[in-house]
C-alpha positions in Angstrom: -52.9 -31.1 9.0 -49.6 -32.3 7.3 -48.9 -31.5 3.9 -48.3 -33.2 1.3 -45.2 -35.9 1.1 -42.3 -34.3 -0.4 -42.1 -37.4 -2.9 -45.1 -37.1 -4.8 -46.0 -35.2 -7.8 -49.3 -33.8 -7.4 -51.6 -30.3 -7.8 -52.3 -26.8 -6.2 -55.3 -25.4 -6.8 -54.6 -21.6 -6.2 -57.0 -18.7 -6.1 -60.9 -19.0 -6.3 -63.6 -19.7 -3.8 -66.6 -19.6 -2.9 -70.4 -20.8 -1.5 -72.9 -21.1 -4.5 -76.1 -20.3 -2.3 -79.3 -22.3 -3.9 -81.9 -19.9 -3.7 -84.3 -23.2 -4.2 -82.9 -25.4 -1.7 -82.4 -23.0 1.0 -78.7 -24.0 1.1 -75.2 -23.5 0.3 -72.6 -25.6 -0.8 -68.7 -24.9 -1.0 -67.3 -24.6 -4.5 -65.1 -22.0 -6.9 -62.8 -23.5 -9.8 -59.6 -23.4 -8.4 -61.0 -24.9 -4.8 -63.2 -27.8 -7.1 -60.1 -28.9 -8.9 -58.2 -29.3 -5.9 -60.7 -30.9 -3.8 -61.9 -33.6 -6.8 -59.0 -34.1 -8.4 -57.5 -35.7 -4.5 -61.0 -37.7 -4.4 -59.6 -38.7 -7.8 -56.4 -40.0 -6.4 -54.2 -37.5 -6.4 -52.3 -35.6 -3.9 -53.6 -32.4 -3.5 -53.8 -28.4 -1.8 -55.4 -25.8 -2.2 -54.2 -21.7 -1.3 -56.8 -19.3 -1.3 -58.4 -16.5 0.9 -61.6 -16.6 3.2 -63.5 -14.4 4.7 -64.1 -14.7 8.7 -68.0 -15.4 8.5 -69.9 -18.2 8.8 -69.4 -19.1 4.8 -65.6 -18.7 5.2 -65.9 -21.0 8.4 -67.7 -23.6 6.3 -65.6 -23.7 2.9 -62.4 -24.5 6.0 -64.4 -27.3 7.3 -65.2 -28.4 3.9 -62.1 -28.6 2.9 -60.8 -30.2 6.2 -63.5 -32.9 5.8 -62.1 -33.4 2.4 -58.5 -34.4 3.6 -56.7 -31.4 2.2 -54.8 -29.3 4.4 -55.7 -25.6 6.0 -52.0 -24.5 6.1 -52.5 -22.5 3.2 -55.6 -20.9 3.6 -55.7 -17.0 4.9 -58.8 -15.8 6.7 -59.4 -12.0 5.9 -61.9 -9.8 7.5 -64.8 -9.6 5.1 -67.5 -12.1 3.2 -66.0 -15.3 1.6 -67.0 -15.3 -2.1 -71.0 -16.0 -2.1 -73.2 -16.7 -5.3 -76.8 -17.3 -6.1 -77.8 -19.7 -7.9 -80.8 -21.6 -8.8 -81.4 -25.3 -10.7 -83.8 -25.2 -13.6 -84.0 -29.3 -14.6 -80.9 -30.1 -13.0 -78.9 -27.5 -14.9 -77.5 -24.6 -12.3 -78.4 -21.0 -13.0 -76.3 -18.2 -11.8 -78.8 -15.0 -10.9 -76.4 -12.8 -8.2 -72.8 -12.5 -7.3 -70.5 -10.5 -5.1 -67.4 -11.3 -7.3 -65.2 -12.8 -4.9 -65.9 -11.0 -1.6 -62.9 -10.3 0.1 -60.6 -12.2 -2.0 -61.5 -9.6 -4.5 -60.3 -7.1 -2.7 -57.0 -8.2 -1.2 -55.6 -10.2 -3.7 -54.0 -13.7 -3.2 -50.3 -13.1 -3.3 -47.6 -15.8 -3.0 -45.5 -16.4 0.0 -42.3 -18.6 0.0 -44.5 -21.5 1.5 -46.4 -21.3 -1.1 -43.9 -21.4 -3.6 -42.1 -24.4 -2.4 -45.6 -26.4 -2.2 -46.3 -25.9 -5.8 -42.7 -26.7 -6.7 -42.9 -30.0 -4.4 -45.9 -31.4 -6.0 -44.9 -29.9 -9.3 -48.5 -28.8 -10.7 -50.8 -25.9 -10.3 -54.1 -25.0 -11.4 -55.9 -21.7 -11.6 -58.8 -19.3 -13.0 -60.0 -16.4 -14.6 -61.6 -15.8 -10.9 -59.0 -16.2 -9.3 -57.5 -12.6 -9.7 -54.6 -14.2 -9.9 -53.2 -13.0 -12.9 -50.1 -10.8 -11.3 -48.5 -14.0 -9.6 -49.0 -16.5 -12.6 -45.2 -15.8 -13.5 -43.6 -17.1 -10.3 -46.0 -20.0 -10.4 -45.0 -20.6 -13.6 -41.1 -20.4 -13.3 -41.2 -23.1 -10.7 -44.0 -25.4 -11.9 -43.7 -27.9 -14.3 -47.4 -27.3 -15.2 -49.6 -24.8 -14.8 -53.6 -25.3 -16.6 -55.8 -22.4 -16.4 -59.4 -22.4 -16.7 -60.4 -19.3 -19.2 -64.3 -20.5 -18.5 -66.4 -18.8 -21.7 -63.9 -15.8 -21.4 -63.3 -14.2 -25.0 -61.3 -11.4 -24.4 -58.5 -11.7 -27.0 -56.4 -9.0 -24.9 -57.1 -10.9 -21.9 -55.9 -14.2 -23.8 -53.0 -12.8 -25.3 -51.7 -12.1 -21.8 -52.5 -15.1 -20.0 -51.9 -18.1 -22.8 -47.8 -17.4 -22.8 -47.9 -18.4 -19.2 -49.6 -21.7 -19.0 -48.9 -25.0 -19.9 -53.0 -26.2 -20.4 -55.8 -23.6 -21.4 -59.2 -24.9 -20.2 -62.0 -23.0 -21.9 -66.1 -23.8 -22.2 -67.5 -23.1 -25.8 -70.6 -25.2 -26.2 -72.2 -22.7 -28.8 -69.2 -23.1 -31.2 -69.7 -24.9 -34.5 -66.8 -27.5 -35.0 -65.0 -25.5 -37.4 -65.3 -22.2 -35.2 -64.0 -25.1 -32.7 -61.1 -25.1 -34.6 -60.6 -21.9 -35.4 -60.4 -20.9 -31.9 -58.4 -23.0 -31.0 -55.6 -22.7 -33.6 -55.8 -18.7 -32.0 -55.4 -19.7 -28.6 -52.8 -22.0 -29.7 -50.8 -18.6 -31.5 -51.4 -16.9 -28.3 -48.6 -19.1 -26.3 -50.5 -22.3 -25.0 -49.2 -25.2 -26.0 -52.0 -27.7 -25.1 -55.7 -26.7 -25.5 -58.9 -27.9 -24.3 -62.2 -26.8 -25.2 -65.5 -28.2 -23.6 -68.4 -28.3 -25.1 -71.1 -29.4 -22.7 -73.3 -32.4 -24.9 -70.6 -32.4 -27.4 -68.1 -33.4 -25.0 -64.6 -31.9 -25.8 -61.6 -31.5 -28.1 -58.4 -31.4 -27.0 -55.1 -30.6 -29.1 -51.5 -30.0 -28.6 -51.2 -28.1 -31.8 -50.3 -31.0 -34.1 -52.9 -33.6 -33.0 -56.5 -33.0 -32.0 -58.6 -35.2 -30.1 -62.5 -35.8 -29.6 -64.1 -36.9 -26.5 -67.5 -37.9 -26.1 -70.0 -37.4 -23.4 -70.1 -40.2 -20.5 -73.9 -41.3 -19.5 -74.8 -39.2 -16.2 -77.5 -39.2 -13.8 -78.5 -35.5 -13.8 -78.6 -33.8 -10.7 -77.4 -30.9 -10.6 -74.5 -29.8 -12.9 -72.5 -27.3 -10.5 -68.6 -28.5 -11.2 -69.3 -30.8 -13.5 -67.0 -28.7 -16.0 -64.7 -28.6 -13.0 -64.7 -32.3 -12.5 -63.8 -33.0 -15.8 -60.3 -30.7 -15.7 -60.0 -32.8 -11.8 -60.4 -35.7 -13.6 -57.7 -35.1 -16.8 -55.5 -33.3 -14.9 -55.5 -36.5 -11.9 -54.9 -39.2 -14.9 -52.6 -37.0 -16.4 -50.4 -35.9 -14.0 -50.1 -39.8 -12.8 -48.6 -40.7 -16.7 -51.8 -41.7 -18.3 -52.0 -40.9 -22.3 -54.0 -37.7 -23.4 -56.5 -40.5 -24.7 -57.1 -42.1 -21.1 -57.2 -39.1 -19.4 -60.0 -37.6 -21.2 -61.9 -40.6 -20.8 -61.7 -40.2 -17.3 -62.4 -37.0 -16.9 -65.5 -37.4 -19.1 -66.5 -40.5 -16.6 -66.0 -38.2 -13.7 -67.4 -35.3 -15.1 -70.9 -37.2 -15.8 -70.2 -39.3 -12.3 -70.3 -35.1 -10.4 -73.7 -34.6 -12.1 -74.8 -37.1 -9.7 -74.8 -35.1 -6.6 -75.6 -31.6 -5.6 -73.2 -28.8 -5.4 -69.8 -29.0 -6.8 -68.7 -31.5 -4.5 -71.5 -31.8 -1.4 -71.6 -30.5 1.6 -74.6 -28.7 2.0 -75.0 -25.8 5.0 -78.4 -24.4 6.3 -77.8 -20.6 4.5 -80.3 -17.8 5.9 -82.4 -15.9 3.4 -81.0 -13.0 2.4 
């Protein structure tokens, strides 16, 4: 497939991917943060790729097919000897339940590294996303000194050392805190602010999410949802800001979205369909 028109601003989802397996279902889906964003934020409307490693089984073979079917290209995928990122998972009223994971598979273990193609992709379409999944951290400098964004999903990570390093080099800090009370809310997020990120965004499952640039905080509410299953819905929401956003919308209107689409992703199963017979094992 082509990539993206050199014209338009758009995003890169770099690093994580995998197949959550539902041990209930007898099926497994493709997902991963970095891979979700990518792959919602184009159903959102906006052009979109995705870099990443698979592995050369039947999983790997799947997630590419997936992501073909989705309309993003495969130019920037590498296929590595070894399994593609698996997890086990399992829905307990509609809400997913990790039990089992092999922490990346081979991605794990090589390590994405950026190429000059690469590079000048996320340079063309100006954005990039990532995760703490995405073992990544090495190569968020050069993404950073050529994008004009870069958000980073920190997912319920803690780790102050962890934060300390990472926050300098992105321009959005995603993180999931549903157990915080609203002033422990705020208290994390002045830290993370005096870490080095300048724009923060903290999730907070039925709470919704608050958002702030340092100086001004905002509160989002919760969208109605039909629950199916709740795999990406987290994911959808950053698809969903980050789609609005990018495009020129206010920090207002783009959470609105991305609370709509987040709720709309609860709707289906997996983090964004396509379901594949997977064997027990």
């Amino acid at each position: 497939m082509t990539s993206p028109a050199k014209s338009e601003l758009g995003l890169v989802g770099v690093g994580d991917n995998v197949v959550d397996h539902y041990l209930d279902q007898g099926v497994y889906y493709p997902g991963g943060n970095a891979l979700n964003v990518a792959v919602l934020a184009h159903r959102f409307g906006l052009p979109s790729a995705y870099i990443g490693i698979l592995g050369d089984d039947e999983e790997g073979s799947h997630v590419r097919a997936s992501i073909l079917a989705e309309g993003l290209s495969d130019n920037y995928l590498r296929i590595a000897r070894g399994e593609t990122g698996k997890a086990k998972v399992t829905l307990v009223n509609g809400d997913r339940v990790f039990v089992h994971s092999n922490k990346g598979g081979i991605r794990k273990r090589l390590m994405l590294r950026m190429d000059q193609n690469d590079l000048d992709l996320i340079a063309r379409l100006g954005h990039a996303h990532s995760s703490c999944f995405s073992y990544l951290e090495p190569e968020l400098p050069r993404i950073r000194a050529i994008a004009q964004g870069l958000s980073f999903d920190f997912s319920t990570g803690r780790e102050m050392t962890y934060l300390a390093a990472i926050c300098p080099l992105v321009t959005l800090a995603f993180l999931s805190a549903a157990e915080l009370s609203d002033t422990d809310t705020e208290a994390f997020i002045a830290r993370v602010h005096s870490m080095g990120a300048p724009a923060v965004c903290v999730t907070q499952g039925e709470r919704g999410a608050v958002f702030s640039t340092g100086t001004r905080t905002i509160r989002q509410g919760i969208a109605h949802a039909k629950l199916v299953d709740t795999m990406g819905a987290g994911d959808a929401f950053i698809a969903g800001f980050l789609a609005t956003r990018i495009n020129g919308a206010s920090a207002e209107d783009a959470l609105q979205h991305a609370a709509t689409r987040a709720a709309t992703a609860c709707g289906w199963n997996g983090a964004f369909g396509h379901p594949h017979p997977a064997e027990a094992k």
